[in-house]
C-alpha positions, 0 to 999 in steps of 0.5 A: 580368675578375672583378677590378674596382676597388672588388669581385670579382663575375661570374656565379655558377659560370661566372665564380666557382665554388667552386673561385675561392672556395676559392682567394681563401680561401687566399691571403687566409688566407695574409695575414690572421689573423683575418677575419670572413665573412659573405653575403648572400641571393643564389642563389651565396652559400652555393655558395661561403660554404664553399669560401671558409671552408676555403681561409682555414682551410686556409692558417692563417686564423681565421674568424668568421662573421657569417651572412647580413647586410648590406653596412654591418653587414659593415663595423660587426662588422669594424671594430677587431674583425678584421684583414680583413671579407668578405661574398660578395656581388654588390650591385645585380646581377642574380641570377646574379651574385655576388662578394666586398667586403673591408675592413681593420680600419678598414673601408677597402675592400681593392682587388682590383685592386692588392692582391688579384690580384697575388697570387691563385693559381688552386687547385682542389679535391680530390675528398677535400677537398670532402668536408671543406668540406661538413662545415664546421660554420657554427654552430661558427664563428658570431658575434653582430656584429648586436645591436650593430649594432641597439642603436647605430641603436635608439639613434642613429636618432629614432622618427618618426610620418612614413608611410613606405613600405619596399621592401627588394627580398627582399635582406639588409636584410629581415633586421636593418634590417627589424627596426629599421625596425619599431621606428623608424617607427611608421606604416610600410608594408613590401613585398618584405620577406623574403630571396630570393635571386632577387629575385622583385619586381625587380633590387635596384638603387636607380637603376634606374627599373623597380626603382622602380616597386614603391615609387612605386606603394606610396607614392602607393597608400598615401598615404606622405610617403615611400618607400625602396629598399634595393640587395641588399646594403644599402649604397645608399638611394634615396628617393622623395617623397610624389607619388613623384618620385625624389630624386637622389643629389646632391639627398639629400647636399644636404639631408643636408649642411645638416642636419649643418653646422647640427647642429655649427655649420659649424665648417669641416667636410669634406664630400665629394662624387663629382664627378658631382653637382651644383653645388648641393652644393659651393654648399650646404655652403660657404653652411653654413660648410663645406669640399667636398671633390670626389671621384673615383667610388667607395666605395674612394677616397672612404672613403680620402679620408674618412679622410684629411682626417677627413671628417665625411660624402660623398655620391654620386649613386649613392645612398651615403652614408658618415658619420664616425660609424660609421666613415666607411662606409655608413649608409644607416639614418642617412641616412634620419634625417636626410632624416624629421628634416628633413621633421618639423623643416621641417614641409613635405612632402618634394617642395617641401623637395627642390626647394629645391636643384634649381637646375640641370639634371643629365642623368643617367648616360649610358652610351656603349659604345666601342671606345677610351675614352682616345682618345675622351677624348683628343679630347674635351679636345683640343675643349674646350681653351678651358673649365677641365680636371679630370683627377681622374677621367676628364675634367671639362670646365667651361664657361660655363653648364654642365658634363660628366664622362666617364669610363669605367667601373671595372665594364663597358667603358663610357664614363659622361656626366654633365652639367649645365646652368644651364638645361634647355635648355642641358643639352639641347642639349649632351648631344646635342653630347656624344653626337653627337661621342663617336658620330662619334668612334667610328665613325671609330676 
């Protein structure tokens, strides 16, 4: 099933061809006017970049292109400027893949689930029309969204001595963010810096330790205070510290979260944060005179949920951070500011500032692939009964010493785990709990 809850991706020609572009193109042409499309450096982007375009244009639709570009800058171009942003796209995904992100014209993601193949229309196309989309001129229809995006993070971002090292992963953010990382950090080291869409260094996942790798040998190598990794279309930072131990995502929204409610004074500011992450950051930004705001997983809810309750920033332990600022979306360029303000402010090296907050045990995602989710699910609240029940996403199940999320996945047919314990330990022994009743649970269905 190519359509999932936050995008539509599969493997390029043999799940999405040109033909599923040029027929998503005319049902979105159909609805929206003005729509600005953009791509990122994968192998099936340009396949399907003028499929796409004729199928908007064919139904009525205008089209602006952005050209090849990042997820986030996709996001700023869009916003209040066109009726609906497009960038084909398949994020941290291997090679072969590629798919479609959407935003309205408040860079709210359009979910293709519930607004998109309700109404899509598989089409194909004639023999004389591809004639036709080949000689579809892209620098007739192209448009300058990058140079306000580069002006804005020029002027937003401070320029910093700290050395940092840079790994791009040759996708969309060796482009424009390279150009103003150059200018930004003065001390810098830059590896898979160029675009290619076949990812010759590694995946282009921040989660991924043996994605990892090239950064963490940089930095140490190097001697950098910190590293960096960008996903392939730059909607996700990982970082790394000085000895090149991996921050999580709950660790850096932490840091970043005190940061920006010392910055306005607490002032009872909504931060929001997936319900995956640790206790220590509910506990953070309430210590700091702020309001946490737990949320389900996924940029689709959590923007909406932002917008909502005008949040101000939401983090995730997947590596997506959103700030108010641009447009409660994606800015990882303004992330990476707060965690060097933080290390030049603090005058400490980033290994002890972020140790600070690791108070509790996190296991990590644990995946589990299993024939009935909702019945395993069913009979995990049905054993834990006795421990407080959250049903916000999955299940939460929240006892005496420790915690756990499970909840199948909105991308692949999986069960995912989280969870921590007060001490190592603990969350040792309970996810050997977890998974020896979820495997039982399942050889028995």
């Amino acid at each position: 099933m190519v359509f999932k809850a936050y995008d539509i991706r599969g493997v390029f020609r043999e799940q999405l061809d040109e033909n599923f572009a040029y027929s998503l193109g005319k049902v979105l042409g159909e609805r929206y006017n003005n729509i600005l499309v953009a791509k990122d450096v994968r192998i099936g982007s340009d396949g399907l970049l003028k499929p796409f375009i004729y199928g908007i244009m064919e139904s009525g639709g205008k089209v602006s292109y952005g050209g090849t570009i990042s997820t986030p800058l996709m996001y700023f171009g869009t916003k209040n400027r066109y009726d609906l942003g497009v960038i084909i796209t398949a994020s941290h995904n291997p090679p072969e893949y590629t798919g479609f992100k959407m935003c309205d014209r408040n860079a709210i993601p359009i979910s293709p689930v519930e607004e998109v193949k309700p109404i899509f229309k598989r089409d194909k196309l004639e023999n004389s029309q591809r004639k036709e989309v080949e000689e579809i001129n892209l620098e007739e229809l192209k448009v300058d969204i990058s140079s306000e995006y580069k002006r804005f993070f020029l002027k937003r971002c401070r320029s910093y001595d700290i050395k940092v090292a840079v790994d791009f992963a040759n996708g969309s953010t060796s482009i424009v963010e390279r150009e103003i990382l150059e200018r930004l950090l003065k001390d810098h080291v830059f590896i898979n810096d160029y675009p290619d869409g076949t990812f010759p260094a590694h995946q282009p996942d921040t989660l991924k330790i043996s994605c990892l790798r090239d950064i963490i040998r940089t930095v140490r190598e190097n001697g950098c205070d910190t590293g960096i990794i960008f996903d392939g279309d730059g909607d996700r930072i990982g970082i790394v510290d000085e000895r090149g131990d991996v921050l999580q995502g709950d660790m850096i929204t932490a840091i970043i979260a005190r940061e920006i409610l010392e910055e306005k004074d607490g002032k009872d500011i909504k931060i929001i944060y997936d319900l995956r992450c640790s206790k220590i950051v509910p506990e953070v930004i309430e210590k700091y005179g702020g309001i946490p705001v737990k949320s389900k997983v996924g940029h689709y809810f959590i923007k909406k949920l932002m917008q909502e309750i005008d949040g101000e920033f939401a983090g995730e332990l997947s590596n997506h951070f959103y700030f108010k600022e641009i447009g409660y979306f994606e800015g990882p360029l303004i992330a990476l500011n707060y965690i060097l303000f933080t290390m030049e402010e603090g005058k400490e090296p980033l290994s002890r500032i972020w140790r600070k907050y690791k108070k509790y045990y996190h296991s990590g995602e644990i995946n589990f692939k299993v024939k009935d989710q909702r019945k395993i699910l069913e009979k995990l609240k049905e054993i834990y009964k006795d421990c407080k029940i959250e049903e916000l996403d999955g299940l939460s199940v929240y006892c005496k010493g420790w915690w756990f999320n499970i909840r199948p996945s909105n991308t692949e047919p999986l069960l995912r785990l989280n969870l921590e314990g007060d001490t190592e330990d603990i969350m040792r022994e309970k996810v050997e709990e977890i998974k020896e009743i979820v495997n039982k649970l399942d050889r028995g269905l």
